[in-house]
FIDRENNU-41930 format. One record per residue: x, y, z of N, C-alpha, C in turn. Coordinates in Angstrom, 2 decimals, padded with zeros to 5 digits. Atoms other than C-alpha are relative to their C-alpha. Example, Ala and Ser with C-alpha at 12.3 -4.5 7.8 and 13.67 -1.06 7.14 Angstrom:
% FIDRENNU-41930
SITE   n.east  n.north     n.up  ca.east  ca.north    ca.up   c.east  c.north     c.up
SITE   000.89  -001.19   000.00   012.30   -004.50   007.80   000.90   001.20   000.00
SITE  -000.82  -001.19  -000.06   013.67   -001.06   007.14  -000.77   001.09   000.73
//
This chain:
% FIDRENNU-41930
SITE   n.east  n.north     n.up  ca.east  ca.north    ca.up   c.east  c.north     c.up
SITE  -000.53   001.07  -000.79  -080.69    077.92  -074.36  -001.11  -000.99   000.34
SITE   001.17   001.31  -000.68  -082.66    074.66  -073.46   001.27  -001.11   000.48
SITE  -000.92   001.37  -001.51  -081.60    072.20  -070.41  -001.35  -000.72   000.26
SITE   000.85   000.66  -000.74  -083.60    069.65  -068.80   000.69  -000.56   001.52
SITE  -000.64   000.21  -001.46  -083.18    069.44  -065.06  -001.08  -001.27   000.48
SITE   000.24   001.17  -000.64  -084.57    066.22  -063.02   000.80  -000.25   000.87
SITE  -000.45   000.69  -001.19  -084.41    064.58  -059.80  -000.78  -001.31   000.21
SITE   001.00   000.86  -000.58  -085.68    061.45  -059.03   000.15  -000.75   001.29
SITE  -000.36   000.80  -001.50  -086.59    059.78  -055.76   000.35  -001.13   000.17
SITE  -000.26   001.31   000.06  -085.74    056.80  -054.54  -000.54  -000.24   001.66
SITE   000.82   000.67  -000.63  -088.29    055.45  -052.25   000.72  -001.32   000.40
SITE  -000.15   001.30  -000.54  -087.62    052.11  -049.85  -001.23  -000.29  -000.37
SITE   000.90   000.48   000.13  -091.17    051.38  -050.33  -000.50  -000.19  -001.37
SITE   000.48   000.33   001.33  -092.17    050.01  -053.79  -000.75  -001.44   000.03
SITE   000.27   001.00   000.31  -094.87    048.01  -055.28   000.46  -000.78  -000.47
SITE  -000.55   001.10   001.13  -093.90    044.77  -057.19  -000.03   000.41  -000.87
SITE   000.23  -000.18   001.28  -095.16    045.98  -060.25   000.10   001.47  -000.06
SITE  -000.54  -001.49   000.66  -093.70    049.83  -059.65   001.26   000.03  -000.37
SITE  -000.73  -000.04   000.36  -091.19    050.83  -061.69   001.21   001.05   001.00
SITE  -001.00  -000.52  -000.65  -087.93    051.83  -059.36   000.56   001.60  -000.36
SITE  -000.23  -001.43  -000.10  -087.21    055.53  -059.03  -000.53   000.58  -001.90
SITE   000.97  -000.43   001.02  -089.78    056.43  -061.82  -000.38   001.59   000.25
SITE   000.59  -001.29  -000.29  -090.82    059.49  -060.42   000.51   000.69   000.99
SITE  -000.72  -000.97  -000.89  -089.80    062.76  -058.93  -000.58   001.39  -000.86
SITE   000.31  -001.30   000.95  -089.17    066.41  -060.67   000.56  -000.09  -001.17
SITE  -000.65  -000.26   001.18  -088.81    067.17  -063.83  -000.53   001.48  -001.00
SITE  -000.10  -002.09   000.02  -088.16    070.98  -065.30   000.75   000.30  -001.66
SITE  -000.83  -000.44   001.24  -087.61    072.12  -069.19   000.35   001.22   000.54
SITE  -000.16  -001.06   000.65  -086.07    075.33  -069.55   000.41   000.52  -001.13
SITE  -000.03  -000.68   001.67  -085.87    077.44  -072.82  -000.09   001.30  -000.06
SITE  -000.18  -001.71  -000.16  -084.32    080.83  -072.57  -000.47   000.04   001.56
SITE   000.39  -000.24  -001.52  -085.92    082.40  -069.43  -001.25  -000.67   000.40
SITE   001.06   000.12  -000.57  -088.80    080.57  -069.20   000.19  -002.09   000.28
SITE  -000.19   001.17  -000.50  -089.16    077.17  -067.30  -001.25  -000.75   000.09
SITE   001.25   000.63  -000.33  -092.09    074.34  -067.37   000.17  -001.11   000.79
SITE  -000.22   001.69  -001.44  -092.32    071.52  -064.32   000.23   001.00   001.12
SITE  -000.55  -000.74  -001.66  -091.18    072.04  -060.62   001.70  -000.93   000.29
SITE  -000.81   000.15  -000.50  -088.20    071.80  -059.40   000.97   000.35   001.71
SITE  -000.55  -000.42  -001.27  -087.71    071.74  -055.62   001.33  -000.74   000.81
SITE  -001.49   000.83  -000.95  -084.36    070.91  -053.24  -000.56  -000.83   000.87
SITE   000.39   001.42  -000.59  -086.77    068.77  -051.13  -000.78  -000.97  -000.79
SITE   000.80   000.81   000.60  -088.67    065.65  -052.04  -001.50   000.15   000.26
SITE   001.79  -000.05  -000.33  -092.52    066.20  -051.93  -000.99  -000.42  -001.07
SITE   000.58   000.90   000.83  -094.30    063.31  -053.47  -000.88   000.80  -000.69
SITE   001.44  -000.95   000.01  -097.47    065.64  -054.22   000.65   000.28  -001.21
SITE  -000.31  -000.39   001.27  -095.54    067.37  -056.96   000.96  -000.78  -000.43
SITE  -000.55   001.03   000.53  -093.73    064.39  -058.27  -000.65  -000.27  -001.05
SITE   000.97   000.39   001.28  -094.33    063.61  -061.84   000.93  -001.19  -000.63
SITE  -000.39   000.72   000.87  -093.04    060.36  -063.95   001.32   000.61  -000.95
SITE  -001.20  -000.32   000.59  -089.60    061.44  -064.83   000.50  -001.17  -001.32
SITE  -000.31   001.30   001.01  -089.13    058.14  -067.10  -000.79   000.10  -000.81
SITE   001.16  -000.45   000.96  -092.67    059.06  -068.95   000.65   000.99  -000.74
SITE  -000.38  -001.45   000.62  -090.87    062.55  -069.58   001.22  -000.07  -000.96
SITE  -001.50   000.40   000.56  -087.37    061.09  -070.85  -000.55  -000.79  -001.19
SITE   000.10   000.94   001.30  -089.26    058.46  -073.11  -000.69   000.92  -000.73
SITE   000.59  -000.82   000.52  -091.59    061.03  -074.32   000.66   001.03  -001.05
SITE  -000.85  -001.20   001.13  -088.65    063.52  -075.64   001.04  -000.67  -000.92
SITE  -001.08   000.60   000.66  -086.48    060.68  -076.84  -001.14  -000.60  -001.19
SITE   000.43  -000.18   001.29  -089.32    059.60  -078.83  -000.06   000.85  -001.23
SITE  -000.02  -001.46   001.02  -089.91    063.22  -080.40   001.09   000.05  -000.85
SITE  -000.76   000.09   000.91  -086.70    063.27  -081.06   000.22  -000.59  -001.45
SITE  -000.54   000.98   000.89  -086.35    060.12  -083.04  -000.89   000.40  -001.25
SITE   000.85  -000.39   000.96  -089.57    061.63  -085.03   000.10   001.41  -000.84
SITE  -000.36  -001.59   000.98  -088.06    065.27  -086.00   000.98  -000.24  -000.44
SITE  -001.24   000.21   001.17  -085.49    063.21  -087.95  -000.83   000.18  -001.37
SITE   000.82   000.32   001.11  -088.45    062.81  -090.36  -001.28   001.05  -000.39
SITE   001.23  -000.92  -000.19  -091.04    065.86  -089.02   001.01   001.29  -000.12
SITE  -000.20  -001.37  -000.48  -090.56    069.38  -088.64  -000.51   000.23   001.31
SITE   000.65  -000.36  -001.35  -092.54    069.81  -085.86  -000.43  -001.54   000.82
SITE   000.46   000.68  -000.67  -093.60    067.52  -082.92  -000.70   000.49   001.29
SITE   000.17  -000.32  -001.16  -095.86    067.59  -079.70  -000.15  -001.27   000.79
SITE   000.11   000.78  -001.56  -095.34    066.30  -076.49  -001.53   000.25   001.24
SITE   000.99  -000.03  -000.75  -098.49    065.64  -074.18   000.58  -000.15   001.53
SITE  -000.10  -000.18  -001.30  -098.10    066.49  -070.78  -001.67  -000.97   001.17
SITE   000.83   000.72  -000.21  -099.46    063.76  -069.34  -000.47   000.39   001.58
SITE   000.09  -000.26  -001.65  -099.73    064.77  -065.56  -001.31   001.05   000.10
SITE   001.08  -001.27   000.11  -101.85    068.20  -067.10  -000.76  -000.56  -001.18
SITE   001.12   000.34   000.98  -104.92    067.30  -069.19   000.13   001.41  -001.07
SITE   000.16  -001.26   000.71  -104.86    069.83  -072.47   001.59   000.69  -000.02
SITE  -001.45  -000.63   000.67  -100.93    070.54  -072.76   000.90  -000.44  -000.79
SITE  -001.00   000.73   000.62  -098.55    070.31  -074.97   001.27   000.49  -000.51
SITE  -000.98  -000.62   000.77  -095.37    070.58  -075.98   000.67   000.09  -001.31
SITE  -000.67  -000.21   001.00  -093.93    071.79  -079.13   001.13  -000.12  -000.44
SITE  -001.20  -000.26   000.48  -090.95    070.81  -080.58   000.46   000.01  -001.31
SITE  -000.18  -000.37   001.24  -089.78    072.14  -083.86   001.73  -000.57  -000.36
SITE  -001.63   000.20   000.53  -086.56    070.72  -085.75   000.87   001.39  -000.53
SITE  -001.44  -001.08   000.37  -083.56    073.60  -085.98   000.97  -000.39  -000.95
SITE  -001.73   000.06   000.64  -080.90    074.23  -088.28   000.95  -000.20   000.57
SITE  -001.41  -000.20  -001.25  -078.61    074.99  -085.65   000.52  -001.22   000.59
SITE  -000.43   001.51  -000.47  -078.78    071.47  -084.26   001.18  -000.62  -000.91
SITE  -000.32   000.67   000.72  -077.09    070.36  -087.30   001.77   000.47  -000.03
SITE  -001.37  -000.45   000.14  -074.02    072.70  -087.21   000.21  -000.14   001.54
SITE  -000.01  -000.49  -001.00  -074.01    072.47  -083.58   000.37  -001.95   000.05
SITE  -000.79   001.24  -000.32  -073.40    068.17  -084.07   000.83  -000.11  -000.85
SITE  -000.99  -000.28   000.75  -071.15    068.93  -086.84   001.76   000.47   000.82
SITE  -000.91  -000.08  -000.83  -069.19    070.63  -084.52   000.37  -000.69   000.98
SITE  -000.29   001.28  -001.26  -069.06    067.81  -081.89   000.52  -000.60  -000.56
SITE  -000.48   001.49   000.55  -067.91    065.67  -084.24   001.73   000.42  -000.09
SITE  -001.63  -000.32   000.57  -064.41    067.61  -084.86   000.75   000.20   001.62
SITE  -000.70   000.04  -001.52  -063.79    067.83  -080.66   000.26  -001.74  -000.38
SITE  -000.12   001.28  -000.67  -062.28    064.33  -079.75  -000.82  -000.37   001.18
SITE   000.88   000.48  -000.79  -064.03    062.16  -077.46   000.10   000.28   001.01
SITE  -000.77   000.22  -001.56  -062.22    062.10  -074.41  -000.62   002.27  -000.03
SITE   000.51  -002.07  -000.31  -062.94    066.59  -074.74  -001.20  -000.02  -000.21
SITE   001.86  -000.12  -000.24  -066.88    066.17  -075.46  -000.70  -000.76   001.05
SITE   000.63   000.45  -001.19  -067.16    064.01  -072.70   000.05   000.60   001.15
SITE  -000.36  -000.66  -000.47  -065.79    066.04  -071.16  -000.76   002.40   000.28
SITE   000.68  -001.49   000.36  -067.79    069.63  -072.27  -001.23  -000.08   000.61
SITE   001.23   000.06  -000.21  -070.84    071.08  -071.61  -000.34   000.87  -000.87
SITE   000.48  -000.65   001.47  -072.80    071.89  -074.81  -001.67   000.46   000.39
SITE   000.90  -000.48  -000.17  -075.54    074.35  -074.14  -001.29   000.57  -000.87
SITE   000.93   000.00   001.18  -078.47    074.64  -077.40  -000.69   001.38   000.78
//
């Protein structure tokens, strides 16, 4: 199984030149194991660039149309990274989305 959980804050106080609810938590999980934080309160301290993290995996993505493998740099931690490898399974797994109607996949929740 892999999910991505996120929260982001939404601060009254912003610079001019900060980008509006940019940052908060953000949490892969994959099977039982989980990377980020994810707390029920807001505590700037562990707040990381949730919009860095979203452009970061939507890039990957767009690059394991063409790779096998990709890594993601964890920009917040100096020296990490993440791995993401292209699956078979993905393929029968949007195959099958395609034969639900719309109005029922908008409706679903499709769990990888």
């Amino acid at each position: 199984m892999f999910s991505i959980r996120y929260k982001v804050f939404f601060d009254e106080i912003y610079d001019d030149h900060e980008l509006k609810g940019a940052d908060g938590y953000f949490q892969i999980q994959v099977d039982n194991g989980n990377y980020g934080l994810f707390l029920s309160e807001e505590l700037d301290v562990f707040s990381v660039s949730v919009y860095w993290w979203f452009y970061y995996f939507l890039e990957a993505t767009e690059l394991l149309k063409n790779e096998k493998q990709v890594y993601i740099s964890d920009i917040e931690t100096p020296q990490v990274w993440i791995e993401l490898k292209k699956l078979i399974v993905i393929i029968f797994l949007l195959a099958k989305l395609m034969q639900i109607n719309q109005k029922e996949a908008m409706q679903s929740n499709v769990v990888i």
